[in-house]
N, C-alpha and C positions, 0 to 999 in steps of 0.2 A: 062341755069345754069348748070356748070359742075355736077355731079356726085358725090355723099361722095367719098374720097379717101380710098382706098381697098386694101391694101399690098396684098393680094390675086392675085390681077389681076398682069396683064404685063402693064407697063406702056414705054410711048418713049416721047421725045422731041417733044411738038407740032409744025407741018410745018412752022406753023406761027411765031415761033420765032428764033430769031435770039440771040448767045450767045455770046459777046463782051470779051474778055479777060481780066483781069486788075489785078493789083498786090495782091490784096487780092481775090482773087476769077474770078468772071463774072459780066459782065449786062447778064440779061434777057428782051427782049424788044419784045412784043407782036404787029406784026402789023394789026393782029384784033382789040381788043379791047386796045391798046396802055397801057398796064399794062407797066412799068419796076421794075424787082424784083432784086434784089441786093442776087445774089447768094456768100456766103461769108467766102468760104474756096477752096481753088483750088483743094480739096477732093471732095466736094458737086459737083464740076463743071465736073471733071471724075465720078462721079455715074448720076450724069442727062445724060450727053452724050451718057454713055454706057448701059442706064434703056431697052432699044429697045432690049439687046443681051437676058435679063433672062426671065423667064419664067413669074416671078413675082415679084414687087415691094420687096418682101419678101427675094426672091432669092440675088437680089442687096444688097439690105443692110444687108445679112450675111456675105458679103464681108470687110466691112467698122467695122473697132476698134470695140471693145463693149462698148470701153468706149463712143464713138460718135456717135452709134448706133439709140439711142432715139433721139438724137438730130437731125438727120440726117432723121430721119422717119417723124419727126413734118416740118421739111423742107420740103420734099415732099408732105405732106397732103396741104400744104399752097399752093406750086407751081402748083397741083391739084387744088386747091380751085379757083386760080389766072388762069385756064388754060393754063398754060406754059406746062405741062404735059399731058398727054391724054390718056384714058388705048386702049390698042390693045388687039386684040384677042391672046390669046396663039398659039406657032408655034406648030403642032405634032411633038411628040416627037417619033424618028427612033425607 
């Protein structure tokens, strides 16, 4: 069972999944546990992809509107919950 999801931590794309393209967003298709999660803004689909660059989940989504902020955060708690996400250790910072 994944981990409470933790804006704190660094999080990235789990290896396991694979992220499909589509006109309103992505598939998310987990070939561990065969989850597919309907990621559902081609915004959510650039901050999952790019979660691996920040330090923290936190970092990522000060990127992203404020207006779509919250929404975008409960997305990842779920994608976390779903393990499509997975946190990483923080890189040292120079």
């Amino acid at each position: 069972m994944p981990a409470p999801f933790d804006a704190a931590r660094p999080y990235r794309l789990n290896p396991c999944v694979a992220l499909r393209p589509e006109p309103f967003g992505a598939l998310a298709y987990h070939f561990g546990n065969r989850r597919l999660s309907f990621l559902k803004a081609p915004e959510l689909v650039a901050l999952v992809g790019d979660l691996g660059r920040y330090g923290s989940a936190r970092e990522a989504l000060a990127e992203v509107p404020e207006k779509r902020r919250d929404a975008f955060g409960r997305a990842l708690a779920s994608l976390a919950a779903a393990d499509m996400i997975v946190p990483t250790e923080a890189e040292p910072q120079p």
